[in-house]
C-alpha positions in Angstrom: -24.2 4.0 -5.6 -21.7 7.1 -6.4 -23.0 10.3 -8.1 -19.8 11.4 -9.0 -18.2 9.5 -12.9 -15.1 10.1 -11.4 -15.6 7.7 -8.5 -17.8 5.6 -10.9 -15.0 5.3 -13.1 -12.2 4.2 -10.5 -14.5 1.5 -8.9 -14.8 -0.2 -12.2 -10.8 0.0 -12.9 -10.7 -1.3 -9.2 -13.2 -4.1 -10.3 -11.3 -5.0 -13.8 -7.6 -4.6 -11.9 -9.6 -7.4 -9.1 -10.6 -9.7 -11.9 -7.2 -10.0 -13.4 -5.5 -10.3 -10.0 -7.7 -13.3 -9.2 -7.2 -14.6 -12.9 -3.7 -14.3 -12.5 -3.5 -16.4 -8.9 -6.0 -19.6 -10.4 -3.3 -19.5 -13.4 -0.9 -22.0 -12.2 1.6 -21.3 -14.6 1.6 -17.3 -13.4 5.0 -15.3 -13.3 5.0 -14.7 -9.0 6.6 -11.0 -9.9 3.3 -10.0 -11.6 1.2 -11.1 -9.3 2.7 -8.8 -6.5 2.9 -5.9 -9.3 -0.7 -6.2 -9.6 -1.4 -6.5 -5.8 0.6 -3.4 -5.1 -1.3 -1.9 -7.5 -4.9 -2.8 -6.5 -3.8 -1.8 -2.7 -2.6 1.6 -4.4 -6.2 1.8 -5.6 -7.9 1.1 -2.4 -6.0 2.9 -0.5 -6.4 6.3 -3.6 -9.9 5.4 -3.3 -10.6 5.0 0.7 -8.9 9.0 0.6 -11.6 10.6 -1.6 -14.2 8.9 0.3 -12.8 10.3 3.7 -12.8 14.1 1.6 -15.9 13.6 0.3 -17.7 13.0 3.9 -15.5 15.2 5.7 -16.7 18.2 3.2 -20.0 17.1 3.4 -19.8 17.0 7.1 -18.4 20.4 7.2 -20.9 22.0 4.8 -23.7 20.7 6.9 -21.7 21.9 10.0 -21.5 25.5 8.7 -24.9 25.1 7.8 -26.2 25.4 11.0 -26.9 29.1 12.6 
C-alpha cells in the first residue's frame, strides 16, 4: 500500500502503539493514567500521519499541475 519505508514504518508503530492500547483497556486491572498516555499518543500518530499524507498528494497534485503545458 505505501512506497515510501518511511510511511511503511510509522503505520506499523501506529499498528503496535493500537495493539497495546486495546491490550491495555481489556486489562481490568489497567492504571487509567496510562491508558490516556497511550491514547494521546496514538492520536499524536494519526494526526503526524494524516499530515504527510495531505503533503504527499498535495505535491503530487502540484507536480502533475505543472506538468501540464
Amino acid at each position: 500500500m505505501f512506497t515510501d519505508p518511511a510511511v511503511h514504518a510509522l503505520v506499523h508503530l501506529l499498528r503496535i502503539r493500537a495493539r497495546r492500547v486495546r491490550a491495555l483497556h481489556a486489562d481490568p486491572d489497567r492504571d487509567r493514567g496510562a491508558l490516556s498516555i497511550e491514547l494521546a499518543i496514538l492520536v499524536a500518530a494519526l494526526v503526524v500521519i494524516a499530515g504527510i499524507i495531505v503533503v504527499i498528494v498535495t505535491n503530487k497534485a502540484t507536480q502533475k499541475g505543472n506538468a501540464i503545458p
